[in-house]
Structures are given as structure tokens and as C-alpha cells.
N, CA, C and O atoms as a DFTB+ gen file, in Angstrom:
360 C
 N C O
     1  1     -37.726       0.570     -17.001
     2  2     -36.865       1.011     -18.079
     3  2     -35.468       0.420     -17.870
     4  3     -34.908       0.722     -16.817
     5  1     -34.957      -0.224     -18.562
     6  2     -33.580      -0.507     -19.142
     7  2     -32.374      -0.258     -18.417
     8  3     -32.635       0.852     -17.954
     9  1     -31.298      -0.525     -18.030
    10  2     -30.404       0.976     -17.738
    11  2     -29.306       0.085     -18.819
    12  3     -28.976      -1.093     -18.954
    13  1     -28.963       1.432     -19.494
    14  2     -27.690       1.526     -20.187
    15  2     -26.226       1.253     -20.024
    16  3     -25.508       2.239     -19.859
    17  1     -25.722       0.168     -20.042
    18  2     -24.302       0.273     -19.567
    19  2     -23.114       0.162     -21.032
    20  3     -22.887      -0.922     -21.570
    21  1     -22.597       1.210     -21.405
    22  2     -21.707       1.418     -22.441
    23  2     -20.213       0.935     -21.524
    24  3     -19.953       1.562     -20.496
    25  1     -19.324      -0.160     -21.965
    26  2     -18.462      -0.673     -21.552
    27  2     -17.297      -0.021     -22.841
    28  3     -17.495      -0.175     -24.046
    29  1     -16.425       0.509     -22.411
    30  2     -14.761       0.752     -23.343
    31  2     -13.401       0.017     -22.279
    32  3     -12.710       0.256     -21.289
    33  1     -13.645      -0.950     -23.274
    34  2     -12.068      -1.181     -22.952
    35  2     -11.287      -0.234     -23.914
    36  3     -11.493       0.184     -25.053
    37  1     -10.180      -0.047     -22.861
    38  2      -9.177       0.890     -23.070
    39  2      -8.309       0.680     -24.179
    40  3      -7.788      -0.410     -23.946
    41  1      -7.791       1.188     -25.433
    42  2      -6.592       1.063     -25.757
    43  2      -7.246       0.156     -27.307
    44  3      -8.385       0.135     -27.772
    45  1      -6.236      -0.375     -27.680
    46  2      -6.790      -1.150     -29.068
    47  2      -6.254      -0.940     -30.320
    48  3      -5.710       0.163     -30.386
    49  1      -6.202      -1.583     -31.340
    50  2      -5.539      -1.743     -32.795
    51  2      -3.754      -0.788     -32.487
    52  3      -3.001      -1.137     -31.578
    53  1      -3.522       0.034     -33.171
    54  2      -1.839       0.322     -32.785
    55  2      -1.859       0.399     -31.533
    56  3      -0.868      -0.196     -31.111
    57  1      -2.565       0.888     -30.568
    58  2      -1.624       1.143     -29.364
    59  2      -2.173       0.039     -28.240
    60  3      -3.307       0.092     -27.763
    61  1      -1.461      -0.682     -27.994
    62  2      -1.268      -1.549     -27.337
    63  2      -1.600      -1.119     -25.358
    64  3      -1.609      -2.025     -24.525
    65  1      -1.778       0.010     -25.065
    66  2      -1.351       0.135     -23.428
    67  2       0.068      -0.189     -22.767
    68  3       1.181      -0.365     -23.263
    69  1      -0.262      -0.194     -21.854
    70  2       1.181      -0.976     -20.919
    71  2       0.934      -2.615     -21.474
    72  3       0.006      -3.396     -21.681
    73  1       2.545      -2.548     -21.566
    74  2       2.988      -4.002     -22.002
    75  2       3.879      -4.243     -20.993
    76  3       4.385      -3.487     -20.163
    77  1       4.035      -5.883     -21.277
    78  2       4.699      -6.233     -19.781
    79  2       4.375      -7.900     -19.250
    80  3       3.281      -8.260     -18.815
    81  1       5.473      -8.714     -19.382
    82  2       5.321      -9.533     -19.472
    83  2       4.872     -11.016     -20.422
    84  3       4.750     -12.216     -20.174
    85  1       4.751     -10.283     -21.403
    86  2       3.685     -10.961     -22.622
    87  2       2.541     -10.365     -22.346
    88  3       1.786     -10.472     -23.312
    89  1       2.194      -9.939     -21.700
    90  2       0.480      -9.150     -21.786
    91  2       0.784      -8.023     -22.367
    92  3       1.842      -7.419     -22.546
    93  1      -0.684      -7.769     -22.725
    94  2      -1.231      -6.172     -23.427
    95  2      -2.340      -5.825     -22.647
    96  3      -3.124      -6.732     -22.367
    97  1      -2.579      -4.608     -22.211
    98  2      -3.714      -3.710     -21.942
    99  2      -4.595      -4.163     -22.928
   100  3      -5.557      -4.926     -22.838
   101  1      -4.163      -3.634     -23.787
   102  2      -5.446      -3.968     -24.446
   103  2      -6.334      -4.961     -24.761
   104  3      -7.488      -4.792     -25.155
   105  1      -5.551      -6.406     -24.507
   106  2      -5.961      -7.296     -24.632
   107  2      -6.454      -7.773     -22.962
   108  3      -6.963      -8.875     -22.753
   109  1      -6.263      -6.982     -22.103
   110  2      -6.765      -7.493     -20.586
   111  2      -8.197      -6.876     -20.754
   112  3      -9.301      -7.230     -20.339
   113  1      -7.797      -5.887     -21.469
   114  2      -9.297      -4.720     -21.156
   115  2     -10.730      -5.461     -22.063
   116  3     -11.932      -5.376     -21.809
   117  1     -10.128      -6.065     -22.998
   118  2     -10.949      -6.341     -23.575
   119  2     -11.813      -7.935     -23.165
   120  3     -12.967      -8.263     -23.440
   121  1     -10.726      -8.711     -22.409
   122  2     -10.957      -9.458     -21.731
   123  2     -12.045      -9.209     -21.124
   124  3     -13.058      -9.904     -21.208
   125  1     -11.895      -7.971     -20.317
   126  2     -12.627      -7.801     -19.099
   127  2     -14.147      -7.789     -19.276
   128  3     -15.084      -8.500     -18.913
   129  1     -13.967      -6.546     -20.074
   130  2     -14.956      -6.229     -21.043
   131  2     -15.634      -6.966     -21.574
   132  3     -16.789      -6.709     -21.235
   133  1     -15.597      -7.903     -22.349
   134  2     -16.607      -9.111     -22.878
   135  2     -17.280      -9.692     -21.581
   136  3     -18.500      -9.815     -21.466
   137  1     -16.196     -10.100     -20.439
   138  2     -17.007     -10.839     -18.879
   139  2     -17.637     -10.087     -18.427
   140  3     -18.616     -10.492     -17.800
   141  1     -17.433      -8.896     -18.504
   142  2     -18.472      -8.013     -17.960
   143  2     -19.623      -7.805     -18.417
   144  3     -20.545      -7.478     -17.670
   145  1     -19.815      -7.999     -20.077
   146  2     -21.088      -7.864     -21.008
   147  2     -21.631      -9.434     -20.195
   148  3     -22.527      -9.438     -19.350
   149  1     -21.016     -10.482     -20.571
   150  2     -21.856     -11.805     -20.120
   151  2     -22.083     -12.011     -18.713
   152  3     -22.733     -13.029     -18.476
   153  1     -21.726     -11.322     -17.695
   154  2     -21.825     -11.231     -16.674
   155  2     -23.720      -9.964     -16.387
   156  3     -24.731     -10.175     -15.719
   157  1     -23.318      -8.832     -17.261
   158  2     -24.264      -8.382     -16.687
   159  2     -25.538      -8.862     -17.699
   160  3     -26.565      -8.187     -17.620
   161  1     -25.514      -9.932     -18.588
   162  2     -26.364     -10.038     -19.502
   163  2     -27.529     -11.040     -19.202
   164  3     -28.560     -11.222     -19.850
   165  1     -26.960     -11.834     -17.681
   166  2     -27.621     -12.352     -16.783
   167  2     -28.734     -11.385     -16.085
   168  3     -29.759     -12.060     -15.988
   169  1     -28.901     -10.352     -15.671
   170  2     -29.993      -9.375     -15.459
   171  2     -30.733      -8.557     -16.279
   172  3     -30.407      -7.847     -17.231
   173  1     -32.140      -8.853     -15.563
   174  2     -33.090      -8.287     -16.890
   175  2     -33.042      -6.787     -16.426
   176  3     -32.743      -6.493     -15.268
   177  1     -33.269      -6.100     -17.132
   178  2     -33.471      -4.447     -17.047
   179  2     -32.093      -4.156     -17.514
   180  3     -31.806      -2.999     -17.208
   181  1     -31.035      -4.822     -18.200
   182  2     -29.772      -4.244     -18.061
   183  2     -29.254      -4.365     -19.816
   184  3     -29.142      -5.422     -20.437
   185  1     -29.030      -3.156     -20.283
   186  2     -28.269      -3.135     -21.992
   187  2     -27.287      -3.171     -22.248
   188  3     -26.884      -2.008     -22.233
   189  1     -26.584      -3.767     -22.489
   190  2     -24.895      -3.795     -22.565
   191  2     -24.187      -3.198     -24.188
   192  3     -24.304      -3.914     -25.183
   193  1     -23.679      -2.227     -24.243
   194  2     -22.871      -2.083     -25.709
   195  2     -21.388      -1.675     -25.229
   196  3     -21.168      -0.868     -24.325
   197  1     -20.532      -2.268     -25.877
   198  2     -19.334      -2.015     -26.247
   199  2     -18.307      -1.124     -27.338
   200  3     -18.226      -1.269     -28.558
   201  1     -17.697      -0.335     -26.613
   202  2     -16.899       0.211     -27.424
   203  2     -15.758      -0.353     -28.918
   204  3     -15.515       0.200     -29.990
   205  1     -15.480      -1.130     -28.564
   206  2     -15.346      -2.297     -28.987
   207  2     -15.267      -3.787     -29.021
   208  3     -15.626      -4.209     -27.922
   209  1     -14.981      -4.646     -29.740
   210  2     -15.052      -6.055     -29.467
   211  2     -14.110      -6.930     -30.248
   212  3     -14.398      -8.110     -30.447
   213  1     -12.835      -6.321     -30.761
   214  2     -11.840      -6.689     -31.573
   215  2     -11.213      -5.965     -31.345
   216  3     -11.524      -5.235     -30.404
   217  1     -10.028      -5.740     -32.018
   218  2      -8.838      -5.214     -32.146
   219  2      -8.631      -4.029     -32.981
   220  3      -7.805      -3.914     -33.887
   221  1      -9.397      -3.242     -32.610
   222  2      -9.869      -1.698     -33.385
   223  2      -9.044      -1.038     -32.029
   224  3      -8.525      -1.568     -31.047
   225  1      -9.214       0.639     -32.554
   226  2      -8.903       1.332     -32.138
   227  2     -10.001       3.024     -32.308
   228  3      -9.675       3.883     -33.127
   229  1     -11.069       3.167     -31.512
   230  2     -11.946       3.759     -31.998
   231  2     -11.355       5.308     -31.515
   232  3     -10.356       5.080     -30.833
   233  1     -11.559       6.617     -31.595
   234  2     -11.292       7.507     -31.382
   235  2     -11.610       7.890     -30.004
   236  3     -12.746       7.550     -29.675
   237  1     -10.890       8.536     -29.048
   238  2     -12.033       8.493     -28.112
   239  2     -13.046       9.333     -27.911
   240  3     -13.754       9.261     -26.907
   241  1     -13.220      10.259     -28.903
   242  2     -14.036      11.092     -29.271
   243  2     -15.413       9.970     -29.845
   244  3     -16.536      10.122     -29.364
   245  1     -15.189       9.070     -30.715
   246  2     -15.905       8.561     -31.303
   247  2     -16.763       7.177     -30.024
   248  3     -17.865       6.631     -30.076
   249  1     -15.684       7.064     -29.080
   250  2     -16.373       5.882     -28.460
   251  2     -17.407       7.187     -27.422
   252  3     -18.606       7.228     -27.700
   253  1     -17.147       7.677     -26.860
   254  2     -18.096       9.248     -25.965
   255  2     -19.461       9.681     -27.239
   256  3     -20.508      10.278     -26.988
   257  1     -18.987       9.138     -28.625
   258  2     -20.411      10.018     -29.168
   259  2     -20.951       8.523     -29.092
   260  3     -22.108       8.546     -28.673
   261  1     -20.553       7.365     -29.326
   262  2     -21.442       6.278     -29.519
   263  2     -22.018       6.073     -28.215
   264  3     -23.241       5.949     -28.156
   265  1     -21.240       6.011     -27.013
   266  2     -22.354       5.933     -25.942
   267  2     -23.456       7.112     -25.636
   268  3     -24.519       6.877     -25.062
   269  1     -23.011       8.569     -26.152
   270  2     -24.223       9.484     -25.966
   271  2     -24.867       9.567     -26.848
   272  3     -25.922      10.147     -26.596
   273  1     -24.667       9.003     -28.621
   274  2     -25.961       8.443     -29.088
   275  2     -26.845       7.493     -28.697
   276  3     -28.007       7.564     -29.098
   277  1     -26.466       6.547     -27.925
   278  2     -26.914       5.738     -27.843
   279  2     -28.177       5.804     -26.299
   280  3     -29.190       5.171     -25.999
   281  1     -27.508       6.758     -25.764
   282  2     -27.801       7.129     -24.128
   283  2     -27.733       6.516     -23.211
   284  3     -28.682       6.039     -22.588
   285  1     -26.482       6.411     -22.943
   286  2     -25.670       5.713     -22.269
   287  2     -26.028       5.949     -20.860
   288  3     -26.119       7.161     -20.668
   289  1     -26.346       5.028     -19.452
   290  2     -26.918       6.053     -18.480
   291  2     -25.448       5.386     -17.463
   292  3     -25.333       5.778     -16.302
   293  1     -24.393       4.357     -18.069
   294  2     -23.334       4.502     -17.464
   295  2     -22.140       4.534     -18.149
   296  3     -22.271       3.569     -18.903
   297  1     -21.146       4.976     -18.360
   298  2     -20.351       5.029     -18.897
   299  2     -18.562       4.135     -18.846
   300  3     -17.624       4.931     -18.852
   301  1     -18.293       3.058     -18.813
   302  2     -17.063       2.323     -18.172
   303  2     -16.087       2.077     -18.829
   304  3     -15.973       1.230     -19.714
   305  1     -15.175       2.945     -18.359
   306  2     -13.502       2.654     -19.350
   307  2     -12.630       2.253     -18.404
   308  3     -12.181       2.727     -17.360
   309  1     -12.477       1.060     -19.153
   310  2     -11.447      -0.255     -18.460
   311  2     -10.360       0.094     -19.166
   312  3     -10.332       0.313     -20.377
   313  1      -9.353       0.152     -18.314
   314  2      -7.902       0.285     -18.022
   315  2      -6.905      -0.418     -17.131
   316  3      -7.207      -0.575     -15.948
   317  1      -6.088      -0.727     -17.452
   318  2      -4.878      -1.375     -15.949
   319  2      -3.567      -0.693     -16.613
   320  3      -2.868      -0.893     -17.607
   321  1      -3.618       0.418     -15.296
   322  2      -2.874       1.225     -15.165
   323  2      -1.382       0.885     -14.949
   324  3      -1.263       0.410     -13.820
   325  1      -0.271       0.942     -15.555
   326  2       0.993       0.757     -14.671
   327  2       2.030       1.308     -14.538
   328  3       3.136       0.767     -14.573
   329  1       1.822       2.326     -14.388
   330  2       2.554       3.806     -14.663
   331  2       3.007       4.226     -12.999
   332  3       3.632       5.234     -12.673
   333  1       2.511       3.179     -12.115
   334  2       2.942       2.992     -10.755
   335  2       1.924       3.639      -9.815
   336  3       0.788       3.362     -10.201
   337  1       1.927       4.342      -8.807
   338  2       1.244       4.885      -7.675
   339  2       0.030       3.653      -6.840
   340  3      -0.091       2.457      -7.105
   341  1      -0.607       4.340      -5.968
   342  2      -0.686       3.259      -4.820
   343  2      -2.353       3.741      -4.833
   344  3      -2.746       4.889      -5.041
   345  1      -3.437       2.225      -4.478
   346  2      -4.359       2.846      -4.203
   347  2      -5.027       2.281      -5.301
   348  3      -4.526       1.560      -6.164
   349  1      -7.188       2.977      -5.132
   350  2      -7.868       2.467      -6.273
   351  2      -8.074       3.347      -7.489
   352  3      -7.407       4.307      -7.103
   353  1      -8.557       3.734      -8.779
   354  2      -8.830       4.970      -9.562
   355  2     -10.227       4.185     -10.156
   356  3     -10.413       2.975     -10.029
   357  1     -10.731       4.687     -10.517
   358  2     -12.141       4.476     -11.522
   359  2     -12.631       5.748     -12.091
   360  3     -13.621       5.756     -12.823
């Protein structure tokens, strides 16, 4: 059987994340997010859906019902945090 991996990048359409430098969160996350779909799309047994894949902004109520409609058996919200402190979070 399959395993489910529901990917959210963080952030999207008005709200931007931490800005800084010319970058956007949202635009790192989503970065990530796509390499991570083509990355895991190389292994068989593995489903990849995304929260999004443009420049939307889904609810986050709405991205939590699309991965538990969907049955999501992992759940991954990409973020880069910069609000400071030391150390890893996931």
C-alpha cells in the first residue's frame, strides 16, 4: 500500500512569511516543496499531494481537511522560521 505524503508549504498569496533580503517564505517553501514532490516521486509506494503549487493562499483549516480527505498518512508544513531562537523545530 501507498504511503501518503501531503506536503504544505507555508504561507502564500497575501501573506508573504518572513521577508528578508529579496526572499519570501513563501516562495522558499514552495521551492522546497515542489523538490520534495520530485524528489520523492522517484520511489514507488510513495503519493505526493500538495497544499499548494502557486501563489494561493489556502486556509489552514482547508489545507488539514484536504490532507484528511485525502488520508494523508504524513503530514509536512514547510516553513523557515526567522523570528530568531537556536536549534531544530519540525
Amino acid at each position: 500500500m501507498a504511503k501518503k505524503v501531503f506536503l504544505d508549504p507555508g504561507h502564500g498569496g497575501s501573506d508573504p512569511g518572513a521577508v528578508a533580503n529579496g526572499l519570501r517564505e513563501k516562495d522558499l517553501t514552495l521551492a522546497i516543496a515542489k523538490a520534495t514532490e520530485k524528489y520523492l516521486k522517484n520511489y514507488e509506494g510513495v503519493s505526493i499531494r500538495l497544499s499548494r503549487t502557486g501563489d494561493t493562499k489556502p486556509s489552514l483549516s482547508a489545507r488539514a481537511k484536504a490532507a484528511n480527505d485525502w488520508g494523508a498518512d504524513y503530514f509536512v508544513s514547510i516553513h523557515i522560521n526567522a523570528g530568531g531562537g537556536t536549534g531544530f523545530e519540525s
